[in-house]
mmCIF file of the N, C-alpha and C atoms, coordinates in Angstrom:
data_MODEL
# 
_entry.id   MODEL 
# 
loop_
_atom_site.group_PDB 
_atom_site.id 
_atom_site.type_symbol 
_atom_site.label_atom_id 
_atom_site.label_alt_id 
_atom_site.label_comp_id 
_atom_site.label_asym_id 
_atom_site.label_entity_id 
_atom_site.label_seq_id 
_atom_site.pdbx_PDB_ins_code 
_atom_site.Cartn_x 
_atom_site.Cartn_y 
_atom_site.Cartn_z 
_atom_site.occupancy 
_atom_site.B_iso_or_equiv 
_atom_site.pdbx_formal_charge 
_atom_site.auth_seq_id 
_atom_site.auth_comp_id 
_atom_site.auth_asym_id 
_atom_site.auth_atom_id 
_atom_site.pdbx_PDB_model_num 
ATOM 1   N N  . UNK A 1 1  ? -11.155 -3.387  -5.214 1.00 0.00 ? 1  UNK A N  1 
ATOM 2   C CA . UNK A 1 1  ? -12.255 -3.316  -4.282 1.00 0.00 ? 1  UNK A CA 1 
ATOM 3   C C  . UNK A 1 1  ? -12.520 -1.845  -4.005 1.00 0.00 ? 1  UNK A C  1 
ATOM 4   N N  . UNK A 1 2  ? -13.820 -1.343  -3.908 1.00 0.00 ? 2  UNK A N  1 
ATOM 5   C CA . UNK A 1 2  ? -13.463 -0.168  -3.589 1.00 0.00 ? 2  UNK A CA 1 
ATOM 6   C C  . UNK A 1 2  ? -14.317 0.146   -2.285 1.00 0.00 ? 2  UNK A C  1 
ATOM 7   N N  . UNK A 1 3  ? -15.248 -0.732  -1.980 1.00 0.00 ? 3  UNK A N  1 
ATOM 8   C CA . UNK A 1 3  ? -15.733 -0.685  -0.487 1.00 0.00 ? 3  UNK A CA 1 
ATOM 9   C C  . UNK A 1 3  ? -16.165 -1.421  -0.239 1.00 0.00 ? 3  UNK A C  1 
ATOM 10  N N  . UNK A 1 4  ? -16.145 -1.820  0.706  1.00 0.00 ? 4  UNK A N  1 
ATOM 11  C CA . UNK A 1 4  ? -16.359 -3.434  1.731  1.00 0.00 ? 4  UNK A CA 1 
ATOM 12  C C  . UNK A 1 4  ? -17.833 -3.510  2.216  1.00 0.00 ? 4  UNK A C  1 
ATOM 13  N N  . UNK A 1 5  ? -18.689 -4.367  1.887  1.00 0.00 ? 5  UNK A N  1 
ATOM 14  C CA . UNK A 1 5  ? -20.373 -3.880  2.325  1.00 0.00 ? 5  UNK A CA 1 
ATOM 15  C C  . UNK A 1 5  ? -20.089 -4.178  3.718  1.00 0.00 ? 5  UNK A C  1 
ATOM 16  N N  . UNK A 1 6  ? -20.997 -2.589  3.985  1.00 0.00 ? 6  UNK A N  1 
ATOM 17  C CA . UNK A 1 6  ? -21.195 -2.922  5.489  1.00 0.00 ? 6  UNK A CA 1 
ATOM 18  C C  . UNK A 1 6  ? -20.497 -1.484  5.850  1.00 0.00 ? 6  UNK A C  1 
ATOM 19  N N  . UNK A 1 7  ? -19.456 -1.073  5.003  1.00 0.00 ? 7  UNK A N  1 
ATOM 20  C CA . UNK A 1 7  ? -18.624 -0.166  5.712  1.00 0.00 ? 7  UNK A CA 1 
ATOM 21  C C  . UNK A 1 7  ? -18.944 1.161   5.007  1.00 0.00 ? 7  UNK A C  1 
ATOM 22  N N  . UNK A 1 8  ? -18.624 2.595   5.733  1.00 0.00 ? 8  UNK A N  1 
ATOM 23  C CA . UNK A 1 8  ? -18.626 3.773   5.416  1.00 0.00 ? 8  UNK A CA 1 
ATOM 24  C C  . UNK A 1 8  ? -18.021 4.443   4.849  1.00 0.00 ? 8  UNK A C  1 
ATOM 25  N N  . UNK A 1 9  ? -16.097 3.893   4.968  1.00 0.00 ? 9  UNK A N  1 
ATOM 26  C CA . UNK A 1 9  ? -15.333 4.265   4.152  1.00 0.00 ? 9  UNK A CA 1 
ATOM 27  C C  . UNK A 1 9  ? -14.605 3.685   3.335  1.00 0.00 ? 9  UNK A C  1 
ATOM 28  N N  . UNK A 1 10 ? -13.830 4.024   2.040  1.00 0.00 ? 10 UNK A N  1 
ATOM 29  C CA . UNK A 1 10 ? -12.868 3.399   0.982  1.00 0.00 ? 10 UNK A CA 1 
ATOM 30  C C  . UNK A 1 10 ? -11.667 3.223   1.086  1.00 0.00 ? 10 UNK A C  1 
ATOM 31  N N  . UNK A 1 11 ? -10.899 3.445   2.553  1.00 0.00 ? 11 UNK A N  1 
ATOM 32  C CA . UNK A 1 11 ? -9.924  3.350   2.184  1.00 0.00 ? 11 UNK A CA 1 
ATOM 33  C C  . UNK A 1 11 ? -9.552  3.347   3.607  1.00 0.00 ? 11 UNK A C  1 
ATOM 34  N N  . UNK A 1 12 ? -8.220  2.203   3.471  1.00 0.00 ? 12 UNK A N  1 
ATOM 35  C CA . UNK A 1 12 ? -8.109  0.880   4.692  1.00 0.00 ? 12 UNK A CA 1 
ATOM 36  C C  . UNK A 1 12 ? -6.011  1.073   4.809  1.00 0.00 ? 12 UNK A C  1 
ATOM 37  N N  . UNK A 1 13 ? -6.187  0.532   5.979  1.00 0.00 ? 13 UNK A N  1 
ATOM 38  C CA . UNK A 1 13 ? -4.828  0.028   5.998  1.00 0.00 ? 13 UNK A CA 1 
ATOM 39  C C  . UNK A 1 13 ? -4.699  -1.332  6.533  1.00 0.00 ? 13 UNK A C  1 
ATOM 40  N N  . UNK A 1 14 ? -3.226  -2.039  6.334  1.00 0.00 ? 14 UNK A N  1 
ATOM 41  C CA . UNK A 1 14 ? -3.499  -3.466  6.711  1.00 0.00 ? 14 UNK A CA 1 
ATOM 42  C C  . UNK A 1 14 ? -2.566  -3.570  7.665  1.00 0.00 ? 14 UNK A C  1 
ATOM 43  N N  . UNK A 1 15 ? -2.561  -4.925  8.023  1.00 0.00 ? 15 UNK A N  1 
ATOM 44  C CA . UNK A 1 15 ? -1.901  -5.373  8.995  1.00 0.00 ? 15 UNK A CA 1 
ATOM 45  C C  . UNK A 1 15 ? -2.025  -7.084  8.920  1.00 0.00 ? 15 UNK A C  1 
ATOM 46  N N  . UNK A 1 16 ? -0.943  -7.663  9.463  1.00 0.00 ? 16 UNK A N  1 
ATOM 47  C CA . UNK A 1 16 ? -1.429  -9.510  9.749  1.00 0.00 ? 16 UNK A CA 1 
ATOM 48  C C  . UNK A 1 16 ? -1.891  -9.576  11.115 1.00 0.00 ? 16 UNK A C  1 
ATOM 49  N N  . UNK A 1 17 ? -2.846  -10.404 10.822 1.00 0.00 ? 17 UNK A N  1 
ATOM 50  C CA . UNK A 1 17 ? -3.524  -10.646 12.160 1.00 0.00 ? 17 UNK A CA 1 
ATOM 51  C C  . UNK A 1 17 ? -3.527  -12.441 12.590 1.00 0.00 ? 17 UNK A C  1 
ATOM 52  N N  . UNK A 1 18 ? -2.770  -12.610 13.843 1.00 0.00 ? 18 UNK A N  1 
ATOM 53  C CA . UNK A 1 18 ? -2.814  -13.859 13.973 1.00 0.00 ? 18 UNK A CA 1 
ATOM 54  C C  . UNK A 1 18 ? -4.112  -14.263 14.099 1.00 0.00 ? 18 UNK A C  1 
ATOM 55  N N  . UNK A 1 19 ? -4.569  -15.911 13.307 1.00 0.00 ? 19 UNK A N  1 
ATOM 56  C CA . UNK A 1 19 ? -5.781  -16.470 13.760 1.00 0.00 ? 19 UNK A CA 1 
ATOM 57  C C  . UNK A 1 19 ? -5.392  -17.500 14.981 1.00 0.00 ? 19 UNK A C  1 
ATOM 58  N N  . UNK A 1 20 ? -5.095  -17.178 16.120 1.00 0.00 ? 20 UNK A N  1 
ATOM 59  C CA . UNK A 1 20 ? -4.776  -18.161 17.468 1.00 0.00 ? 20 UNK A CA 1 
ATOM 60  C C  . UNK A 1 20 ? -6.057  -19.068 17.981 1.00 0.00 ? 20 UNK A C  1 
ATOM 61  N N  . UNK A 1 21 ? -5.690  -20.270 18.318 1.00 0.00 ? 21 UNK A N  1 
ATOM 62  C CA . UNK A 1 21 ? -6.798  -21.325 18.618 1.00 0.00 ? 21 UNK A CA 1 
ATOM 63  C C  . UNK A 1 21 ? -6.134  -21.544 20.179 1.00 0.00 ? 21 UNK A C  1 
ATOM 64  N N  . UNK A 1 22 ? -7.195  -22.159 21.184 1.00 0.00 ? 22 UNK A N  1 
ATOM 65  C CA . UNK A 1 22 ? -7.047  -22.339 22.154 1.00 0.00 ? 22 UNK A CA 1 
ATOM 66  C C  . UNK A 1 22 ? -5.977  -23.544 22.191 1.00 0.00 ? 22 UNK A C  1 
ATOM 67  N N  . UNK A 1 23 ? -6.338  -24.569 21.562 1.00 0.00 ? 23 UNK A N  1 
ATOM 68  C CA . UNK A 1 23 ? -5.263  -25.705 21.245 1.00 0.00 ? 23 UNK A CA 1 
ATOM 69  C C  . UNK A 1 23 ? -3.969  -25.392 21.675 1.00 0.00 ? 23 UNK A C  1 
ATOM 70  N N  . UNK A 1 24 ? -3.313  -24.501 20.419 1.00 0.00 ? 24 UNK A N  1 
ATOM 71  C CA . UNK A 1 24 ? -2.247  -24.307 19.695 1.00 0.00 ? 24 UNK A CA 1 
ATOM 72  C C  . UNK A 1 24 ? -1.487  -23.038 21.555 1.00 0.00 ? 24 UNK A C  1 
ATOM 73  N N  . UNK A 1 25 ? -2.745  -22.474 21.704 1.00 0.00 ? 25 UNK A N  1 
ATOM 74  C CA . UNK A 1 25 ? -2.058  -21.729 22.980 1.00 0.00 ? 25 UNK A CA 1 
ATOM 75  C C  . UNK A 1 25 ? -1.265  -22.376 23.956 1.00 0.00 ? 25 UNK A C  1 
ATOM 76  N N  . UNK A 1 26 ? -2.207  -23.415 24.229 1.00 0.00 ? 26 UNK A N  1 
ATOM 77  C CA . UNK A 1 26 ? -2.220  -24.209 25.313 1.00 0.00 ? 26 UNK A CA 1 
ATOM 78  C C  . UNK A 1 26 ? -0.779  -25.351 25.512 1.00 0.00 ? 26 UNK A C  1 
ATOM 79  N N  . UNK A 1 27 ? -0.584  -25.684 24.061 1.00 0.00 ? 27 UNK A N  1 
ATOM 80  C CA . UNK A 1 27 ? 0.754   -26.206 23.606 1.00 0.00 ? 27 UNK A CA 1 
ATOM 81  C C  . UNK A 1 27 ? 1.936   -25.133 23.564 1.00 0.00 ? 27 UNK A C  1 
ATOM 82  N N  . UNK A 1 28 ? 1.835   -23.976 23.633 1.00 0.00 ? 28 UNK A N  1 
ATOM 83  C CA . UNK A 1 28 ? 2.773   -23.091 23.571 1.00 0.00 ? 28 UNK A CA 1 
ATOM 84  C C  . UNK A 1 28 ? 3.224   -23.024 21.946 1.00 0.00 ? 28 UNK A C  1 
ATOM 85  N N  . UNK A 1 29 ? 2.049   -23.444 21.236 1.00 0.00 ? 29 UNK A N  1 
ATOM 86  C CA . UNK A 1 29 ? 2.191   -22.908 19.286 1.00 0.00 ? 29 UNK A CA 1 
ATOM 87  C C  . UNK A 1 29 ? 1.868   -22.410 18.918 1.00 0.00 ? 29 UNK A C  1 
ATOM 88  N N  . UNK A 1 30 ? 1.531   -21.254 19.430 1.00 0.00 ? 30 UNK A N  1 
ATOM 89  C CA . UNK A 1 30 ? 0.997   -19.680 18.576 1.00 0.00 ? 30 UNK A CA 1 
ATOM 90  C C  . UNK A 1 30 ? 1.963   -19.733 17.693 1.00 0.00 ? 30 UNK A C  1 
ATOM 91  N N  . UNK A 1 31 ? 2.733   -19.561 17.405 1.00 0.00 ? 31 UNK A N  1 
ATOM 92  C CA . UNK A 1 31 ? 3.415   -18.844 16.565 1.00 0.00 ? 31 UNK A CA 1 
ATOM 93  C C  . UNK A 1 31 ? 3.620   -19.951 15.262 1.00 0.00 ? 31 UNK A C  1 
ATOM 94  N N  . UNK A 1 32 ? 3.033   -20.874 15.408 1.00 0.00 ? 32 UNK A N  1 
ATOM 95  C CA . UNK A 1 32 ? 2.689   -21.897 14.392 1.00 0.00 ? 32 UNK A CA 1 
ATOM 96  C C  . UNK A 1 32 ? 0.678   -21.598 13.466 1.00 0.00 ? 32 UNK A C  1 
ATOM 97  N N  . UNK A 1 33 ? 0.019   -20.653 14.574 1.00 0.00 ? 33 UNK A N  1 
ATOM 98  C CA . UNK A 1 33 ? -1.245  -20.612 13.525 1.00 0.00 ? 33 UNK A CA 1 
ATOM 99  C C  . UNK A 1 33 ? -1.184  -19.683 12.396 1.00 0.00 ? 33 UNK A C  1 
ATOM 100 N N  . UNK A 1 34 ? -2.434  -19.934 12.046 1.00 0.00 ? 34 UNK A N  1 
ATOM 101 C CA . UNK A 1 34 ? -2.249  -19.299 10.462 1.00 0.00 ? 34 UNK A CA 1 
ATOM 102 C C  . UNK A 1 34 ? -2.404  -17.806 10.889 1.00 0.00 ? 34 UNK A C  1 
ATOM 103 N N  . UNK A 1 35 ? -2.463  -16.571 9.514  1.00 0.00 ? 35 UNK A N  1 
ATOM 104 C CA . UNK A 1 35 ? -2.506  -15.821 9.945  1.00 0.00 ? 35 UNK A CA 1 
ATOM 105 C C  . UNK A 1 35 ? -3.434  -15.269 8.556  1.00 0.00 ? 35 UNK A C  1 
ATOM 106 N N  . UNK A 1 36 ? -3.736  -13.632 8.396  1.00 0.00 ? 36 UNK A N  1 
ATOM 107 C CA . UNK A 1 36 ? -5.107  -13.616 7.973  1.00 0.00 ? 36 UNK A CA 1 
ATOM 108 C C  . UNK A 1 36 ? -4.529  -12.120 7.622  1.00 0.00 ? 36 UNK A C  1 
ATOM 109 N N  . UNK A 1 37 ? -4.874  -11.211 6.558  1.00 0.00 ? 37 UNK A N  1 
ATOM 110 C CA . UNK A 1 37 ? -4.597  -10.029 6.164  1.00 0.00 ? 37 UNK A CA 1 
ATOM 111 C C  . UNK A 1 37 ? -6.050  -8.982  6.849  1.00 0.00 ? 37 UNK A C  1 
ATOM 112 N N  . UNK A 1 38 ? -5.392  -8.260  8.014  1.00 0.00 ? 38 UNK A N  1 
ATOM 113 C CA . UNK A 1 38 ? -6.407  -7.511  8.140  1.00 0.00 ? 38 UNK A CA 1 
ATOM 114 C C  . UNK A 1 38 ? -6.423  -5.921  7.588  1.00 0.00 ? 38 UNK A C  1 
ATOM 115 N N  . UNK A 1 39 ? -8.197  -5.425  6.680  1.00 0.00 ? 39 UNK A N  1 
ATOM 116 C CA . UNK A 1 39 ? -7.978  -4.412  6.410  1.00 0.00 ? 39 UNK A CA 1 
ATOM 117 C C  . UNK A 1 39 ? -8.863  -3.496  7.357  1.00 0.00 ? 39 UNK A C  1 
ATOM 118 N N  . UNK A 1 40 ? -8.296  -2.249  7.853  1.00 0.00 ? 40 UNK A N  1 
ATOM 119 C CA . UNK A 1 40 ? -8.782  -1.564  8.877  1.00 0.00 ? 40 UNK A CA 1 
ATOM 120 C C  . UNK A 1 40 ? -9.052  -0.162  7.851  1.00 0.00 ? 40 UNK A C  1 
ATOM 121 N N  . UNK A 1 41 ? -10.524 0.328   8.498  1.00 0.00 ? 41 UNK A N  1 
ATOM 122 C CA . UNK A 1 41 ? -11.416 1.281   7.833  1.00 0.00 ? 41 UNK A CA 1 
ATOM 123 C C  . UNK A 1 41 ? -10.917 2.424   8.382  1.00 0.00 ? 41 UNK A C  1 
ATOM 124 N N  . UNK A 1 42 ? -9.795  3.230   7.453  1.00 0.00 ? 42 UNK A N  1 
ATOM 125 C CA . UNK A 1 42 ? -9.569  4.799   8.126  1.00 0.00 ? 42 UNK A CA 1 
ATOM 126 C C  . UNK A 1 42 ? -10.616 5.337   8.941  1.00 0.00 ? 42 UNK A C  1 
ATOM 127 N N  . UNK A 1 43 ? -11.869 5.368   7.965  1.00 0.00 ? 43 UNK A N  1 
ATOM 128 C CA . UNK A 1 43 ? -13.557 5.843   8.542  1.00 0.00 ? 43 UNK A CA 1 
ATOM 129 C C  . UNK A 1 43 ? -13.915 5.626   10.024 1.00 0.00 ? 43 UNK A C  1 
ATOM 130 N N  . UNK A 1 44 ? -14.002 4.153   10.158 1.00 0.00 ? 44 UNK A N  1 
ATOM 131 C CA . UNK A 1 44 ? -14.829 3.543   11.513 1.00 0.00 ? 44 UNK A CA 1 
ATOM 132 C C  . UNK A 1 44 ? -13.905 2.597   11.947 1.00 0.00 ? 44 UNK A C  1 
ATOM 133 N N  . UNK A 1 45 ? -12.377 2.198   11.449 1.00 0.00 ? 45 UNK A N  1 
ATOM 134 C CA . UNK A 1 45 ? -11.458 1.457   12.678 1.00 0.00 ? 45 UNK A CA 1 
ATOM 135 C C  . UNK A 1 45 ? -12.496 0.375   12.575 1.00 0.00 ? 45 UNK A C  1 
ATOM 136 N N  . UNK A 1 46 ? -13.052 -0.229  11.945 1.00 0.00 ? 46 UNK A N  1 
ATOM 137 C CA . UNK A 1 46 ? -13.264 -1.696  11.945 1.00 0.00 ? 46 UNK A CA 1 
ATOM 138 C C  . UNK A 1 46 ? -12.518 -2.808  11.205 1.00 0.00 ? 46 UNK A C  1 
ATOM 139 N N  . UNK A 1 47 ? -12.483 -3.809  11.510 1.00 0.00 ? 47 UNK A N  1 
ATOM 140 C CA . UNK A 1 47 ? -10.953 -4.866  10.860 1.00 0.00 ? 47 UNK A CA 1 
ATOM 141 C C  . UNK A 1 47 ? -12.011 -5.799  10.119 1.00 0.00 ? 47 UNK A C  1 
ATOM 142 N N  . UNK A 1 48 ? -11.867 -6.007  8.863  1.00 0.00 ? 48 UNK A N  1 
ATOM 143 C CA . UNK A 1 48 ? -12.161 -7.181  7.821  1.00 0.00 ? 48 UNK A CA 1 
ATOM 144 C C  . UNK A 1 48 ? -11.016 -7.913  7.828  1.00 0.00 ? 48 UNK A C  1 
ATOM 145 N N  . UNK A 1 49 ? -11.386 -8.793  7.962  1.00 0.00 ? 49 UNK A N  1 
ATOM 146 C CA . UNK A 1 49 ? -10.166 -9.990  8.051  1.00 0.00 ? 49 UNK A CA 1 
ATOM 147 C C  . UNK A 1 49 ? -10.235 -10.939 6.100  1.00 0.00 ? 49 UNK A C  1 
ATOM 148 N N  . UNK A 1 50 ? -9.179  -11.037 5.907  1.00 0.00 ? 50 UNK A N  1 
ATOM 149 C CA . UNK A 1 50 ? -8.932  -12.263 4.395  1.00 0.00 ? 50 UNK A CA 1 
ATOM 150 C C  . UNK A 1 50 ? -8.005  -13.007 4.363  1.00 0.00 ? 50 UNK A C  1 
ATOM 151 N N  . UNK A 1 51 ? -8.366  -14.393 4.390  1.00 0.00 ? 51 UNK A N  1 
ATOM 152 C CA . UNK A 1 51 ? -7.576  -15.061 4.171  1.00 0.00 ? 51 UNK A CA 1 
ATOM 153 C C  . UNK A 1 51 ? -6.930  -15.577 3.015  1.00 0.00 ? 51 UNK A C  1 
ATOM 154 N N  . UNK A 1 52 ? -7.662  -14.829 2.271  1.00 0.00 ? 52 UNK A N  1 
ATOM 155 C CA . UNK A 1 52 ? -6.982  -15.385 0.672  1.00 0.00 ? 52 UNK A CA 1 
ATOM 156 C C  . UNK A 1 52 ? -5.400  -14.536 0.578  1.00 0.00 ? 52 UNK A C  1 
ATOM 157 N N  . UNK A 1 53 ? -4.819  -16.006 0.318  1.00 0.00 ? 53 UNK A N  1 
ATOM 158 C CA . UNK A 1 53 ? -3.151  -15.326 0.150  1.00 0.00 ? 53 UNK A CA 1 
ATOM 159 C C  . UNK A 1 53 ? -3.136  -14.620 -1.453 1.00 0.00 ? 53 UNK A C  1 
ATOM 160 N N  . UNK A 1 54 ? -4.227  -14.685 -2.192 1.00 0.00 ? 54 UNK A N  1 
ATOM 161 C CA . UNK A 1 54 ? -4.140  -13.855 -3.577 1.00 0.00 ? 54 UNK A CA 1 
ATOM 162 C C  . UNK A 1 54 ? -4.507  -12.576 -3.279 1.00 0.00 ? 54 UNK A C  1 
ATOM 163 N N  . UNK A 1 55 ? -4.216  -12.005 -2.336 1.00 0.00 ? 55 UNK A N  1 
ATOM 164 C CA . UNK A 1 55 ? -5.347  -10.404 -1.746 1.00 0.00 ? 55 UNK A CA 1 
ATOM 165 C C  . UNK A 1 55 ? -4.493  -9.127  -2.574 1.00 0.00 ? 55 UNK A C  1 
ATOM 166 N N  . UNK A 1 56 ? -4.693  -8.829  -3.366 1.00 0.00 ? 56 UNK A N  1 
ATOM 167 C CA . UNK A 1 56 ? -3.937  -7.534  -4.196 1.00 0.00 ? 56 UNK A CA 1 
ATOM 168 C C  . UNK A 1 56 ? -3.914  -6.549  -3.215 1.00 0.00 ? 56 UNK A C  1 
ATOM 169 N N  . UNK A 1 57 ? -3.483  -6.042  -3.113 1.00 0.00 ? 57 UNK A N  1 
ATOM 170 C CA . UNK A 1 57 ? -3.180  -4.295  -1.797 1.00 0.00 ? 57 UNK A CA 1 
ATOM 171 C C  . UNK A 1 57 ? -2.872  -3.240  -2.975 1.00 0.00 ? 57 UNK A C  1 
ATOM 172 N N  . UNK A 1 58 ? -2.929  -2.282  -3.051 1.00 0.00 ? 58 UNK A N  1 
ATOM 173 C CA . UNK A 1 58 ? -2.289  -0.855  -3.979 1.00 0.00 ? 58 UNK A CA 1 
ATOM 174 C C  . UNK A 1 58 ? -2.574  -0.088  -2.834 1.00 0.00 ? 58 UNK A C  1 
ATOM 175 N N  . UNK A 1 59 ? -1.831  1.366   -3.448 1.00 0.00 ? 59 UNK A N  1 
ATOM 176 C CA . UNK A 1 59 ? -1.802  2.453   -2.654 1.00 0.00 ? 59 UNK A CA 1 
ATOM 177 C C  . UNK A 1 59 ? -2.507  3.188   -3.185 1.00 0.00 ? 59 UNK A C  1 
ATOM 178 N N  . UNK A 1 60 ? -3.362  4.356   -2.340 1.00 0.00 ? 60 UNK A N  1 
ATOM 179 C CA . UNK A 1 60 ? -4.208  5.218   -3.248 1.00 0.00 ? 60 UNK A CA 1 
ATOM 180 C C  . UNK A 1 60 ? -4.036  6.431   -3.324 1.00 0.00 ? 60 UNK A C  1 
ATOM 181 N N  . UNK A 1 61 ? -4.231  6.968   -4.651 1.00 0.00 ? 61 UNK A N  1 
ATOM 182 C CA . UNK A 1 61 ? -3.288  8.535   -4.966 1.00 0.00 ? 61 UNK A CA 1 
ATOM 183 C C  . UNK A 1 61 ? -4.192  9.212   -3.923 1.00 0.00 ? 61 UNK A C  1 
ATOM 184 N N  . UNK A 1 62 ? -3.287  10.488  -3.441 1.00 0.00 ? 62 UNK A N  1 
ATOM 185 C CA . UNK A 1 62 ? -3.282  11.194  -2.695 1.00 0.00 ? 62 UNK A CA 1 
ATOM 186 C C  . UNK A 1 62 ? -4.334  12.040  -3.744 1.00 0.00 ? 62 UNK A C  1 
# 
């Protein structure tokens, strides 16, 4: 991938991001929802969220 439409910059870092439902709160099962690969825009700090568990990540030469 080399840029996400919509965004300014190429190059992201990730993180998991819980997807929490009111339900699952309310039962005390957060820690049972799914969860979602977020990539955050060095550029503008905005989070794209993917749920595809096939999501390739690399590192990019300096």
């Amino acid at each position: 991938m080399d840029q996400l439409p919509g965004l300014q910059g190429d190059l992201f870092r990730d993180r998991e991001v819980k997807l929490n439902s009111s339900g699952m709160e309310f039962m005390n099962l957060a820690w049972a929802n799914e969860s979602a690969t977020g990539l955050i825009c060095w550029q503008c700090g905005y989070v794209h969220l993917f749920v595809n568990s096939e999501l390739r990540l690399y590192r990019a030469d300096k």
